[in-house]
N, CA, C and O of each residue as an XYZ file, in Angstrom:
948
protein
N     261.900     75.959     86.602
C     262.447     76.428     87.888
C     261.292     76.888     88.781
O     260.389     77.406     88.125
N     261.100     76.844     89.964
C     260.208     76.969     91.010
C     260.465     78.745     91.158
O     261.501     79.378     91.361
N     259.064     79.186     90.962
C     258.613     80.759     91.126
C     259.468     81.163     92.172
O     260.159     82.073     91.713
N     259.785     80.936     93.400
C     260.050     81.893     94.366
C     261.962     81.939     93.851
O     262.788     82.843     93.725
N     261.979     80.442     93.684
C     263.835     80.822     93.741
C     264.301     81.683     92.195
O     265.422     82.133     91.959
N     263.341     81.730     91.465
C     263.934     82.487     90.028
C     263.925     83.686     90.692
O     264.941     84.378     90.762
N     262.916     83.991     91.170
C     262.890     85.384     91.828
C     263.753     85.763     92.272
O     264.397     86.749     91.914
N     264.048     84.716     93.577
C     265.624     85.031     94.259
C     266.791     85.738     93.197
O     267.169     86.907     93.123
N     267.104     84.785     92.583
C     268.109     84.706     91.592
C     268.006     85.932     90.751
O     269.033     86.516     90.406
N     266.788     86.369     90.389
C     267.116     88.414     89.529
C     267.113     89.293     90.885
O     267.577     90.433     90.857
N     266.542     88.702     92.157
C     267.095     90.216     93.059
C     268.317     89.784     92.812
O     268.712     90.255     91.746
N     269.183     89.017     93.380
C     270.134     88.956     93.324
C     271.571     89.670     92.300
O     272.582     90.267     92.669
N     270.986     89.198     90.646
C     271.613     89.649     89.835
C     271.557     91.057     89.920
O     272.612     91.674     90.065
N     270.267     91.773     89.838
C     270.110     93.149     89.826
C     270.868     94.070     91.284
O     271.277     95.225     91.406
N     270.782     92.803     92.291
C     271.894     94.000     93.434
C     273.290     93.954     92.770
O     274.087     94.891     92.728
N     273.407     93.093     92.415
C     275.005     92.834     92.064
C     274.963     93.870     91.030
O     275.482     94.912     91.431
N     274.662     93.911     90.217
C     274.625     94.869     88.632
C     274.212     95.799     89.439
O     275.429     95.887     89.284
N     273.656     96.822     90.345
C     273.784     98.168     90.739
C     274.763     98.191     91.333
O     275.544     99.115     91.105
N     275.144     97.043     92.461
C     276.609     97.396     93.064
C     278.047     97.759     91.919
O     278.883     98.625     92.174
N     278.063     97.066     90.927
C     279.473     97.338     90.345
C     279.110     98.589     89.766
O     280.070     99.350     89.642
N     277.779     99.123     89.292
C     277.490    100.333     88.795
C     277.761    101.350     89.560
O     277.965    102.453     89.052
N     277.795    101.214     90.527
C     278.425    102.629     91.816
C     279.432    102.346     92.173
O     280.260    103.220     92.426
N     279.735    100.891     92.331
C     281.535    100.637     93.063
C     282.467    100.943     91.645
O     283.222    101.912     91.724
N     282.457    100.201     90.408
C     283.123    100.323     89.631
C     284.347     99.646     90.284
O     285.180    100.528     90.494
N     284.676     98.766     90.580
C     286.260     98.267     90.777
C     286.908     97.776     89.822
O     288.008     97.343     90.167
N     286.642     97.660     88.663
C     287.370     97.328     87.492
C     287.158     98.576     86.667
O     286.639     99.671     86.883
N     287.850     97.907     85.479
C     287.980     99.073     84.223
C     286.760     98.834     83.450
O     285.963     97.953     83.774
N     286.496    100.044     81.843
C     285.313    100.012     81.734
C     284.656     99.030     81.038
O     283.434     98.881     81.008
N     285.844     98.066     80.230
C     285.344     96.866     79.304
C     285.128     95.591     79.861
O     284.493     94.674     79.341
N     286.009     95.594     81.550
C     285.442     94.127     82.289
C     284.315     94.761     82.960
O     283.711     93.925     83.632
N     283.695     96.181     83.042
C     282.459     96.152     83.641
C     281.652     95.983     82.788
O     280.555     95.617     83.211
N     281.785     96.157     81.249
C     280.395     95.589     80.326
C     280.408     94.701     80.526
O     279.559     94.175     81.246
N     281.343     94.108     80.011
C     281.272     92.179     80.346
C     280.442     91.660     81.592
O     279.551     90.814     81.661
N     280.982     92.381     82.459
C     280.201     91.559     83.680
C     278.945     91.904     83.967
O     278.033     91.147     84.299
N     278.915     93.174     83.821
C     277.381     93.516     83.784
C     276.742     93.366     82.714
O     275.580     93.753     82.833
N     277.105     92.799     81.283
C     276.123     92.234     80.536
C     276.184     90.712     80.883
O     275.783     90.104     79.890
N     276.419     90.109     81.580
C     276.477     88.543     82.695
C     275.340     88.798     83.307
O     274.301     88.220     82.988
N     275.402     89.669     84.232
C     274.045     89.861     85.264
C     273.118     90.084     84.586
O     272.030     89.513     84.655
N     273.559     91.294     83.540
C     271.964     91.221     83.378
C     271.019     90.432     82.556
O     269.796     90.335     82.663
N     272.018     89.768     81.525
C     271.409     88.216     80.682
C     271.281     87.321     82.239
O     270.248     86.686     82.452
N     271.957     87.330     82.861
C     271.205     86.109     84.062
C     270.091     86.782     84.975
O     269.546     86.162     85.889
N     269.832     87.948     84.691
C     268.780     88.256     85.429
C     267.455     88.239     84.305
O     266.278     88.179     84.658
N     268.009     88.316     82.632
C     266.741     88.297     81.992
C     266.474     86.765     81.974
O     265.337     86.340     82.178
N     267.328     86.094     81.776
C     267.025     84.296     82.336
C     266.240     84.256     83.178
O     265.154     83.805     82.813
N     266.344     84.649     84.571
C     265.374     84.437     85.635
C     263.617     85.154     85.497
O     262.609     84.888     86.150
N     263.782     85.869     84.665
C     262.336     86.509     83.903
C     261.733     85.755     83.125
O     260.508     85.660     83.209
N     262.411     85.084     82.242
C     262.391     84.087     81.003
C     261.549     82.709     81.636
O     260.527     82.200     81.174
N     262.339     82.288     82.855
C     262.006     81.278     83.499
C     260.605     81.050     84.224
O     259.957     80.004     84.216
N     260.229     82.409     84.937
C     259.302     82.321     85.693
C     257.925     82.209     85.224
O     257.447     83.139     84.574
N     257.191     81.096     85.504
C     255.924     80.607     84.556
C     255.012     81.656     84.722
O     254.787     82.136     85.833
N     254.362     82.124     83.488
C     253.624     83.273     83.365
C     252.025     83.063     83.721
O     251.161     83.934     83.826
N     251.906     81.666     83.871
C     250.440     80.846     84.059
C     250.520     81.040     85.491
O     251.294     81.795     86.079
N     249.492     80.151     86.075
C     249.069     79.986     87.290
C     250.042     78.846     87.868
O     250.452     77.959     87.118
N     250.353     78.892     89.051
C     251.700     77.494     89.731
C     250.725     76.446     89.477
O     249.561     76.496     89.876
N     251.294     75.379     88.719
C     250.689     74.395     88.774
C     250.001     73.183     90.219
O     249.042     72.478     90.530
N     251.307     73.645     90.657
C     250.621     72.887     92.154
C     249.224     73.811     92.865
O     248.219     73.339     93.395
N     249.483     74.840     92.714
C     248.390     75.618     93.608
C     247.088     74.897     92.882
O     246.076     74.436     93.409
N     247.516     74.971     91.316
C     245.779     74.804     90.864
C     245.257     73.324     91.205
O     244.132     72.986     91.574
N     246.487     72.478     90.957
C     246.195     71.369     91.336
C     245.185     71.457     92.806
O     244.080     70.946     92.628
N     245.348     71.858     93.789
C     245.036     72.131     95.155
C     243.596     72.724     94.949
O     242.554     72.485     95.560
N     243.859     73.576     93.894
C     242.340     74.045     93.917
C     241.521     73.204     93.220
O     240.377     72.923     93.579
N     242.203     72.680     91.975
C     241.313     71.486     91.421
C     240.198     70.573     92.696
O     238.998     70.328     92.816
N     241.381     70.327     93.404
C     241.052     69.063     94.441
C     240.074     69.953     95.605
O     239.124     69.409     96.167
N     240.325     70.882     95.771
C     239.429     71.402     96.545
C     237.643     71.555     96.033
O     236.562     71.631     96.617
N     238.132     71.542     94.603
C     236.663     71.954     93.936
C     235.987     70.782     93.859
O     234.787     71.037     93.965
N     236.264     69.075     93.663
C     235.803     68.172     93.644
C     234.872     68.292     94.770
O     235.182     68.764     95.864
N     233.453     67.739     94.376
C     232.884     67.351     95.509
C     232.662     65.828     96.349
O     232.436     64.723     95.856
N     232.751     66.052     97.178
C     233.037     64.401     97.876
C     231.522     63.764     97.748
O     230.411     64.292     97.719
N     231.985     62.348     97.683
C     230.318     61.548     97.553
C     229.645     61.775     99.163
O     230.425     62.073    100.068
N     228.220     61.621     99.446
C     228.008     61.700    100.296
C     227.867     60.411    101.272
O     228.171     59.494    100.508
N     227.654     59.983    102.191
C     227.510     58.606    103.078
C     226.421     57.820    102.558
O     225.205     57.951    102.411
N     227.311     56.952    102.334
C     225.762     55.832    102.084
C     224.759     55.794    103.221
O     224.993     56.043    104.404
N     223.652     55.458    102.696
C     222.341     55.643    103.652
C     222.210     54.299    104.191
O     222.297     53.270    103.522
N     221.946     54.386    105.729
C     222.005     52.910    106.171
C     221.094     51.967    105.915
O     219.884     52.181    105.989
N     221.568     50.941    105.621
C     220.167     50.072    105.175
C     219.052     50.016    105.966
O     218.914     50.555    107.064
N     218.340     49.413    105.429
C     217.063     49.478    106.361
C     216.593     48.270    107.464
O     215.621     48.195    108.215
N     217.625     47.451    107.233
C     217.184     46.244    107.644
C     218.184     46.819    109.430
O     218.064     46.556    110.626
N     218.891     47.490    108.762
C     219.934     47.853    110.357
C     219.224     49.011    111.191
O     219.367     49.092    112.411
N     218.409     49.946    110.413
C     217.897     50.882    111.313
C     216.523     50.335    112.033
O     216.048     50.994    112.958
N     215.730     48.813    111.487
C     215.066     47.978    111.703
C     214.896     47.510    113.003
O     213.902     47.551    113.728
N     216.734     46.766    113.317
C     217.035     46.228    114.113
C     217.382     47.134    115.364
O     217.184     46.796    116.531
N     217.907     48.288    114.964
C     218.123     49.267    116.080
C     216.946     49.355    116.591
O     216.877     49.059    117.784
N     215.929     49.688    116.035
C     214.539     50.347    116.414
C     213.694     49.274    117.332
O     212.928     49.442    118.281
N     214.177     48.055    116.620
C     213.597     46.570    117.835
C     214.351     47.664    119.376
O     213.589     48.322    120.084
N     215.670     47.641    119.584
C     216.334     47.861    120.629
C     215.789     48.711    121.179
O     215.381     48.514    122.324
N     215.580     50.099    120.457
C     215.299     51.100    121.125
C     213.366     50.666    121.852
O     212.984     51.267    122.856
N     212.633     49.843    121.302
C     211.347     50.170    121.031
C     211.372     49.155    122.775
O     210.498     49.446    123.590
N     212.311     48.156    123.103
C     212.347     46.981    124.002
C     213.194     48.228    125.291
O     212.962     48.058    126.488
N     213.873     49.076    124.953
C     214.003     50.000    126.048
C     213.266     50.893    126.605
O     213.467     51.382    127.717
N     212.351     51.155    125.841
C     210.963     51.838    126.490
C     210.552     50.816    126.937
O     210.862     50.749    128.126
N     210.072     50.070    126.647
C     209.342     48.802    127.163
C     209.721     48.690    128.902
O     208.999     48.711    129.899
N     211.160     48.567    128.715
C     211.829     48.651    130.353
C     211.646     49.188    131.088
O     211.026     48.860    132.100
N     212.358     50.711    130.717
C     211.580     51.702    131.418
C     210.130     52.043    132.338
O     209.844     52.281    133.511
N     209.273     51.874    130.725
C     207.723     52.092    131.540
C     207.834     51.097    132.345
O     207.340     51.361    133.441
N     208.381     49.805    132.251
C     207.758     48.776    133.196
C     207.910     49.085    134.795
O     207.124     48.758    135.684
N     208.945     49.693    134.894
C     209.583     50.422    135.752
C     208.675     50.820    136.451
O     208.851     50.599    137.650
N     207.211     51.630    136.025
C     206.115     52.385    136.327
C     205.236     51.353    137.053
O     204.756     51.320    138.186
N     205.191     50.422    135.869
C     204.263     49.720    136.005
C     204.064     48.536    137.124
O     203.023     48.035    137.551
N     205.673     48.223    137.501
C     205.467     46.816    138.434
C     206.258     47.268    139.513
O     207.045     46.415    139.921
N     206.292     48.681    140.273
C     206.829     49.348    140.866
C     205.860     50.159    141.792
O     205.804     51.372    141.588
N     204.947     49.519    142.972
C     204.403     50.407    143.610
C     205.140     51.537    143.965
O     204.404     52.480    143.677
N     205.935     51.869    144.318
C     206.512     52.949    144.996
C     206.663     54.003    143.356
O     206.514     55.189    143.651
N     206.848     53.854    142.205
C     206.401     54.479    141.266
C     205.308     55.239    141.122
O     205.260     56.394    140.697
N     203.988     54.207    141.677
C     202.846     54.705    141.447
C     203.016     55.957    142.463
O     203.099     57.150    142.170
N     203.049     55.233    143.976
C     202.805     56.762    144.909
C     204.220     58.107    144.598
O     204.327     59.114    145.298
N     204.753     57.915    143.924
C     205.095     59.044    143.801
C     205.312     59.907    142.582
O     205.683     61.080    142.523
N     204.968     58.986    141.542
C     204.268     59.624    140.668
C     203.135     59.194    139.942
O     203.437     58.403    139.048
N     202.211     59.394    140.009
C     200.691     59.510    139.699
C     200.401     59.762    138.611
O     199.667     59.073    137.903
N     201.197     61.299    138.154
C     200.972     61.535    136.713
C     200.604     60.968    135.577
O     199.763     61.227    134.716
N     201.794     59.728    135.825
C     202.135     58.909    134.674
C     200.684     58.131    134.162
O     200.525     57.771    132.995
N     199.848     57.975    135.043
C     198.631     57.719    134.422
C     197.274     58.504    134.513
O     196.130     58.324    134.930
N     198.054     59.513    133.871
C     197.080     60.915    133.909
C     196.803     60.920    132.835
O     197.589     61.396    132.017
N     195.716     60.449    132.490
C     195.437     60.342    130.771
C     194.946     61.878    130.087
O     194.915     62.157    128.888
N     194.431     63.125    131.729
C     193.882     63.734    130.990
C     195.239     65.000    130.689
O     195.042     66.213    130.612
N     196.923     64.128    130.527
C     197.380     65.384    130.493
C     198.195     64.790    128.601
O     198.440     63.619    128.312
N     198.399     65.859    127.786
C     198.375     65.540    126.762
C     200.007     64.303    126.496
O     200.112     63.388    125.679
N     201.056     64.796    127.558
C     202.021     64.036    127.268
C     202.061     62.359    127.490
O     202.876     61.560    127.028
N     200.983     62.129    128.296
C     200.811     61.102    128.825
C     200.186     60.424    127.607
O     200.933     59.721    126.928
N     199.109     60.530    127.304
C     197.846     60.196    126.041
C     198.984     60.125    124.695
O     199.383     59.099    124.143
N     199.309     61.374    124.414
C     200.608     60.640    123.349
C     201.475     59.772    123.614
O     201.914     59.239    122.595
N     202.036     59.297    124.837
C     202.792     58.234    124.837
C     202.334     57.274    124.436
O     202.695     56.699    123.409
N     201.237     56.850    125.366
C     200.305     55.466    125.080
C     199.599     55.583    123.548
O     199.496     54.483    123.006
N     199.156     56.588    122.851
C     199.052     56.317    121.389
C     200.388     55.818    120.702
O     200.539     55.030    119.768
N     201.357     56.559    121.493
C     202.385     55.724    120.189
C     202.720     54.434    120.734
O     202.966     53.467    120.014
N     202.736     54.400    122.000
C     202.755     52.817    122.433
C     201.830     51.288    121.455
O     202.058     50.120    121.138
N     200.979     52.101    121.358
C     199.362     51.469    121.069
C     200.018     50.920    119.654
O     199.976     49.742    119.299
N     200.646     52.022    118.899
C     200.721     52.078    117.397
C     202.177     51.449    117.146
O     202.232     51.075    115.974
N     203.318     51.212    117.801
C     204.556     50.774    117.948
C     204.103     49.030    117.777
O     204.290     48.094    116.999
N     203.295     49.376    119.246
C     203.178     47.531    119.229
C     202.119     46.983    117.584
O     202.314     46.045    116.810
N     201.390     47.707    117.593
C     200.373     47.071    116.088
C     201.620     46.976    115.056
O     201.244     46.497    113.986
N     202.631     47.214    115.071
C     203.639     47.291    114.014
C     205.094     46.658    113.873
O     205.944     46.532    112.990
N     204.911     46.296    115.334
C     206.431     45.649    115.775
C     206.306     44.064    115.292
O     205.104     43.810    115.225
N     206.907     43.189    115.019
C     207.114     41.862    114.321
C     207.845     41.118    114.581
O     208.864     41.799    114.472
N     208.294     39.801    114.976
C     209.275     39.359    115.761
C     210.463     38.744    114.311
O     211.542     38.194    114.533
N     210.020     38.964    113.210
C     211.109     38.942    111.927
C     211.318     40.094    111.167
O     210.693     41.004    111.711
N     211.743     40.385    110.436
C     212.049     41.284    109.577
C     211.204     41.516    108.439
O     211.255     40.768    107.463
N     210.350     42.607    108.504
C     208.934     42.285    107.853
C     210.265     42.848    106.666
O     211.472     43.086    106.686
N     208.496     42.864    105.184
C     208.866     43.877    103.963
C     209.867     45.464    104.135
O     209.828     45.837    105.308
N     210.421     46.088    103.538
C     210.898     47.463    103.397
C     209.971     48.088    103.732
O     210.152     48.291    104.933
N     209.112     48.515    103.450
C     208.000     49.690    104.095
C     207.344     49.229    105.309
O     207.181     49.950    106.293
N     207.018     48.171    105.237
C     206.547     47.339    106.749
C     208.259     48.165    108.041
O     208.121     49.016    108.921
N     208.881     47.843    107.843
C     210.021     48.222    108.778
C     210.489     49.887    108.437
O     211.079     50.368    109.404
N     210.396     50.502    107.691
C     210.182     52.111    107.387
C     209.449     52.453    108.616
O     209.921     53.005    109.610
N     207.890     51.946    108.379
C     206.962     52.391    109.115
C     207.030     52.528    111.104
O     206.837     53.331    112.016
N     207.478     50.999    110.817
C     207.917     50.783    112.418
C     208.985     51.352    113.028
O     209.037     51.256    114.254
N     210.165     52.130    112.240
C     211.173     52.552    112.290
C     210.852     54.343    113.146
O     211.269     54.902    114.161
N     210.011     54.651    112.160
C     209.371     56.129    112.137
C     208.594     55.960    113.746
O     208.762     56.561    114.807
N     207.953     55.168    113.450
C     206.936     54.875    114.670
C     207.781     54.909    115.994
O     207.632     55.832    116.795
N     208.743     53.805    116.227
C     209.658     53.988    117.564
C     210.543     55.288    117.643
O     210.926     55.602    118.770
N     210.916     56.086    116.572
C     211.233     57.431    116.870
C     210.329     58.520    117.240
O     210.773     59.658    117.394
N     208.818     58.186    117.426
C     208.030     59.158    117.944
C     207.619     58.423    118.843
O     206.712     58.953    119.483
N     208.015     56.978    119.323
C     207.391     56.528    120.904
C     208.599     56.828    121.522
O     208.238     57.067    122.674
N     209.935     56.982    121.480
C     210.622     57.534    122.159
C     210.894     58.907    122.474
O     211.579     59.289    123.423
N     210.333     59.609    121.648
C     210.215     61.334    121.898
C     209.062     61.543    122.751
O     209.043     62.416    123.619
N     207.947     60.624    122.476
C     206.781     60.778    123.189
C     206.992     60.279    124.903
O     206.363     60.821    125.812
N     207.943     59.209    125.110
C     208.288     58.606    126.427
C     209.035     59.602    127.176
O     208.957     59.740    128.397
N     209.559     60.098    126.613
C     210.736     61.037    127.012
C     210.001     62.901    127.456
O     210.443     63.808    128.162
N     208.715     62.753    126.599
C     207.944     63.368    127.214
C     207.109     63.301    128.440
O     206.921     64.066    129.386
N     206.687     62.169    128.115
C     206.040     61.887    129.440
C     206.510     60.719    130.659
O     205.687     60.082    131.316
N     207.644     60.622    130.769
C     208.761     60.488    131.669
C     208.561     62.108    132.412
O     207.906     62.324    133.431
N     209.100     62.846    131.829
C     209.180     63.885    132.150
C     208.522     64.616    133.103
O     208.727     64.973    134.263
N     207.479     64.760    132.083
C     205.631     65.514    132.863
C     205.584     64.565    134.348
O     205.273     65.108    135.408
N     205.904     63.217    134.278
C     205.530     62.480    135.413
C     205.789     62.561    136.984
O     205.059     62.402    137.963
N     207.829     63.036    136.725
C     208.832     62.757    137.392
C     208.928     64.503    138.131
O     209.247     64.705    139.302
N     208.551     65.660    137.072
C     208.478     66.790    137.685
C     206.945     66.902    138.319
O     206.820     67.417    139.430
N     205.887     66.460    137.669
C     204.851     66.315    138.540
C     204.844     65.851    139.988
O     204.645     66.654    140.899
N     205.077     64.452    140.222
C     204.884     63.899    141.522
C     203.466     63.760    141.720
O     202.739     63.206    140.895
N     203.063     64.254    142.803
C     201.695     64.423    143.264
C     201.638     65.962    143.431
O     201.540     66.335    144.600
N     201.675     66.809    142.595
C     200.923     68.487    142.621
C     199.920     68.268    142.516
O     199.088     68.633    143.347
N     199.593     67.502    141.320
C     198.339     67.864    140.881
C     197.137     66.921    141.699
O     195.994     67.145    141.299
N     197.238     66.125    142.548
C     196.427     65.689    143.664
C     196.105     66.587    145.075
O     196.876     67.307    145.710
N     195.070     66.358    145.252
C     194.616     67.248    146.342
C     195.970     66.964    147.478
O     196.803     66.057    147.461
N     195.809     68.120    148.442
C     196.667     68.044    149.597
C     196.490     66.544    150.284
O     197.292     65.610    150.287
N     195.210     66.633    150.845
C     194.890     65.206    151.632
C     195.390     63.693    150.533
O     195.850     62.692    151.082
N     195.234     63.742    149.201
C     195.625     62.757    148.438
C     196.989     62.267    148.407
O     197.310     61.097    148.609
N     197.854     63.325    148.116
C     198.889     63.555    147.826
C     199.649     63.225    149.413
O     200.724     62.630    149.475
N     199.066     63.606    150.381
C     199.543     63.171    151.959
C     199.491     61.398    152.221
O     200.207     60.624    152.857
N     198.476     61.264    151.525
C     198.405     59.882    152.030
C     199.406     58.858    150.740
O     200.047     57.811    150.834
N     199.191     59.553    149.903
C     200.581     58.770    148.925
C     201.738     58.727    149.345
O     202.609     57.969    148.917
N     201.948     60.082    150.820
C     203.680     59.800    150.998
C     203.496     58.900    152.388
O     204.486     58.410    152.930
N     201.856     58.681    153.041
C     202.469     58.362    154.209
C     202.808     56.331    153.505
O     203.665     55.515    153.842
N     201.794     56.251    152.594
C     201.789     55.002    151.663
C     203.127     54.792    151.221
O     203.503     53.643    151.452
N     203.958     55.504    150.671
C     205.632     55.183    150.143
C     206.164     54.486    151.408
O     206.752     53.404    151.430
N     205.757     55.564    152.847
C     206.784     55.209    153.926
C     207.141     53.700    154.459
O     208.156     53.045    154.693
N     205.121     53.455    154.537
C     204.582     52.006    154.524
C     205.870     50.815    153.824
O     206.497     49.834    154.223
N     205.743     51.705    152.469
C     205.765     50.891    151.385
C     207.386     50.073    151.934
O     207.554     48.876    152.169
N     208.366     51.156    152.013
C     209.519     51.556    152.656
C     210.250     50.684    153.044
O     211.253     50.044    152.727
N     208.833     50.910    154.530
C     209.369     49.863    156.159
C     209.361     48.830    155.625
O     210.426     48.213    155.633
N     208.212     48.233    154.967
C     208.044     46.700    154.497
C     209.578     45.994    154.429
O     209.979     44.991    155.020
N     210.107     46.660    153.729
C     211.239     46.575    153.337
C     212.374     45.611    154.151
O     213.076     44.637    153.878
N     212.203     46.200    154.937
C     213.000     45.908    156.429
C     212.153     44.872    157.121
O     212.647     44.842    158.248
N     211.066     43.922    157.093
C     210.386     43.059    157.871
C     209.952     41.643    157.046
O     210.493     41.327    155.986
N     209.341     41.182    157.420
C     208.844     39.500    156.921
C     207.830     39.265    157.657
O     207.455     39.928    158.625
N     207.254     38.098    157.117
C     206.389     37.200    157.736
C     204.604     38.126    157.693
O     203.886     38.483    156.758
N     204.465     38.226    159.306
C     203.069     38.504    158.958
C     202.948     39.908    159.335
O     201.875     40.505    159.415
N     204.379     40.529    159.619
C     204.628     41.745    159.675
C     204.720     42.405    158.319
O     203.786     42.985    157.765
N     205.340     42.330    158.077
C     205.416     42.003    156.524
C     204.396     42.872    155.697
O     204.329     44.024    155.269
N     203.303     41.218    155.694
C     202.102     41.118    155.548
C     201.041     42.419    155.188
O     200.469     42.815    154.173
N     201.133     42.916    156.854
C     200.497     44.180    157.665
C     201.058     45.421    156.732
O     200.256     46.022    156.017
N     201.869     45.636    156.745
C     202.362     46.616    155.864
C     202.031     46.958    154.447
O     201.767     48.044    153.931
N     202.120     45.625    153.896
C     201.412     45.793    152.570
C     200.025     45.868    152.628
O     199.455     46.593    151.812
N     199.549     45.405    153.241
C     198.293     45.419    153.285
C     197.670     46.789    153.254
O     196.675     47.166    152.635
N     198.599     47.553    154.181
C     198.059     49.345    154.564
C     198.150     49.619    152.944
O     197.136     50.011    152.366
N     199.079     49.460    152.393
C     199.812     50.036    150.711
C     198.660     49.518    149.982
O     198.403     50.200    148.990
N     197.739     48.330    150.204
C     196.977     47.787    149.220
C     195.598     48.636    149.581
O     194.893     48.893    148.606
N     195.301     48.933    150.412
C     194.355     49.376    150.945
C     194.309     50.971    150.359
O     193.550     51.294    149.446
N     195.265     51.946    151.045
C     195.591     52.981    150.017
C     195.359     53.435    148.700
O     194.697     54.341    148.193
N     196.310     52.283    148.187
C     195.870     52.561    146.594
C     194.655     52.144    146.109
O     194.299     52.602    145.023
N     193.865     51.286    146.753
C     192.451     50.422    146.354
C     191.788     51.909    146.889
O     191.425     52.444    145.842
N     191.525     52.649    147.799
C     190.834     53.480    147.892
C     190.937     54.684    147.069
O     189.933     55.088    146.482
N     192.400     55.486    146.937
C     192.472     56.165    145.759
C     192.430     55.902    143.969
O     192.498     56.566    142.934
N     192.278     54.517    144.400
C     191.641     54.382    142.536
C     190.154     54.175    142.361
O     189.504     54.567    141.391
N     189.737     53.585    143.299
C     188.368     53.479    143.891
C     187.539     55.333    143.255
O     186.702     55.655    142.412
N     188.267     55.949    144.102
C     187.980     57.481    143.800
C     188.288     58.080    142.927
O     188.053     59.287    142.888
N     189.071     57.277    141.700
C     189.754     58.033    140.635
C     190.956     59.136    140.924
O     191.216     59.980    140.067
N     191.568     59.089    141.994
C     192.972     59.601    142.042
C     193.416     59.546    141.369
O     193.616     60.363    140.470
N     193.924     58.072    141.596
C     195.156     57.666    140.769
C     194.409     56.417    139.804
O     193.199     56.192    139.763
N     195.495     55.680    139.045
C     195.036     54.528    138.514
C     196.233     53.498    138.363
O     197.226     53.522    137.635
N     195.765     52.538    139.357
C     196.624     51.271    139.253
C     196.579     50.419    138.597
O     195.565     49.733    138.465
N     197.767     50.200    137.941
C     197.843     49.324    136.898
C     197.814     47.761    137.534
O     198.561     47.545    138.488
N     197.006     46.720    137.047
C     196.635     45.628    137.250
C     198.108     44.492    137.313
O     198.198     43.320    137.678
N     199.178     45.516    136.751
C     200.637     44.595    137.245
C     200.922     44.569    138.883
O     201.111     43.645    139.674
N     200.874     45.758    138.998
C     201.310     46.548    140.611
C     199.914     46.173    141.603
O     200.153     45.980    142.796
N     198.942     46.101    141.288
C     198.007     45.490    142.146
C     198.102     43.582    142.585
O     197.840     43.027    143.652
N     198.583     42.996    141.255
C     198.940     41.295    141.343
C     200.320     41.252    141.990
O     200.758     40.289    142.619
N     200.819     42.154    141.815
C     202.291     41.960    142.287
C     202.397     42.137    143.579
O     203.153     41.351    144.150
N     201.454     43.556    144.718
C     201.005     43.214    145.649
C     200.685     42.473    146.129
O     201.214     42.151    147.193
N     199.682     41.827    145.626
C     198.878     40.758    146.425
C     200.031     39.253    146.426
O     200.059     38.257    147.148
N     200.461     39.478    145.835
C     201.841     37.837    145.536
C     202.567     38.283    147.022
O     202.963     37.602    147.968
N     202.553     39.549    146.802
C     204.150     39.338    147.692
C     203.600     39.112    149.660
O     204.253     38.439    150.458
N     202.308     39.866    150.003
C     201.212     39.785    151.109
C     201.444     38.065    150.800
O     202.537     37.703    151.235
N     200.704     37.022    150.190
C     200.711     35.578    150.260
C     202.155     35.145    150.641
O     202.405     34.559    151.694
N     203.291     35.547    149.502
C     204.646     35.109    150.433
C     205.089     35.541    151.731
O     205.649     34.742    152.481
N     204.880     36.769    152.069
C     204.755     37.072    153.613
C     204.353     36.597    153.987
O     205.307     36.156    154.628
N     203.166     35.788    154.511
C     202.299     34.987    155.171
C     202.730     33.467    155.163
O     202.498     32.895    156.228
N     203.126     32.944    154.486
C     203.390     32.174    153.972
C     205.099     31.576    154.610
O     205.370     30.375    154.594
N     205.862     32.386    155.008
C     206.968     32.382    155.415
C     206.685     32.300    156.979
O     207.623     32.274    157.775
């Protein structure tokens, strides 16, 4: 019988067996009788009630005490392939820097080698690519490269950073002036063709050729060819 209802069942008997004990509505040999009824059905309900622990509870605790297996560890060939992904999204990004005059003039930083977030990027850049493979090398060959694109992306993400809150602070006033009047340049172009065009870039090429000239800044040899292409198609039109 289930613990709570045996229970029920002796309050029960035992109110009843005090009630006829004070009411008395019968005589005195149908009150033994009946009250030796209650109270054998109330020592039944004593009799009944399991003296152990409820079996369901322990069950519950059994199951609670099991410990669960833990997650299988992902293979390696999949955290491999992620790490291609992640390692080709930096890639994007910086390029962003890189074939993006208007990047350069407004942020400079980014090829500030002498600031430490910058210099760690490009080491792990340096060390990503010596390791990256266009198949699925050995297990430790892809460990390695795995580890590696999780510290070129902490490192990018650093110096993203340093770059984008920098700007041009750290260039002199006069430097830093002529980088924004260079964006504006950069801008208008935007809006013109031909040998107008032209003229415009030309101011932007001139700019940056003089502040790398001086070690300002440093232009990357994408953003300098990519200039000069687009001056020939202006002209050219």
């Amino acid at each position: 019988m289930n613990k709570p209802v045996a229970q029920a069942c002796i309050a029960v008997d035992l109110v009843l067996l005090v009630g006829l004990v004070i009411w008395r509505p019968w005589g005195p040999i149908p009150m033994v009788i009946v009250g030796t009824v209650l109270f054998a059905g109330a020592l039944t309900g004593l009799l009944l009630i399991p003296l152990g622990p409820d079996p369901a509870a322990a069950r519950v605790r059994t199951a609670a005490r099991v410990p669960t297996s833990p997650p299988a560890p992902e293979p390696v060939r999949r955290q491999w392939e992620r790490a291609v992904e992640h390692h080709r999204g930096v890639l994007s990004a910086y390029g962003a820097y890189e074939l993006d005059p208007s990047m350069l003039l407004k942020y400079p930083a980014m090829w500030d080698l002498s600031a430490p977030a910058v210099t760690n990027f490009h080491d792990a850049l340096e060390l990503v690519g010596s390791l990256a493979t266009d198949d699925y090398p050995d297990e430790k060959s892809a460990r390695d490269y795995v580890d590696a694109v999780t510290m070129l992306r902490r490192d990018w993400a650093a110096a993203d950073r340093f770059a984008r809150s920098t700007g041009t602070a750290n260039l002199a006033q006069a430097d830093a002036a002529a980088c924004e009047r260079a964006l504006k340049v950069w801008n208008h172009a935007d809006g013109t063709d031909g040998h107008e065009r032209a003229a415009y870039l030309k101011q932007v090429i001139a700019t940056i050729d003089t502040l790398s000239e001086r070690g300002v800044i440093t232009a990357p040899e994408q953003i300098q060819a990519q200039l000069a292409t687009q001056v020939r198609k202006a002209i050219e039109k």
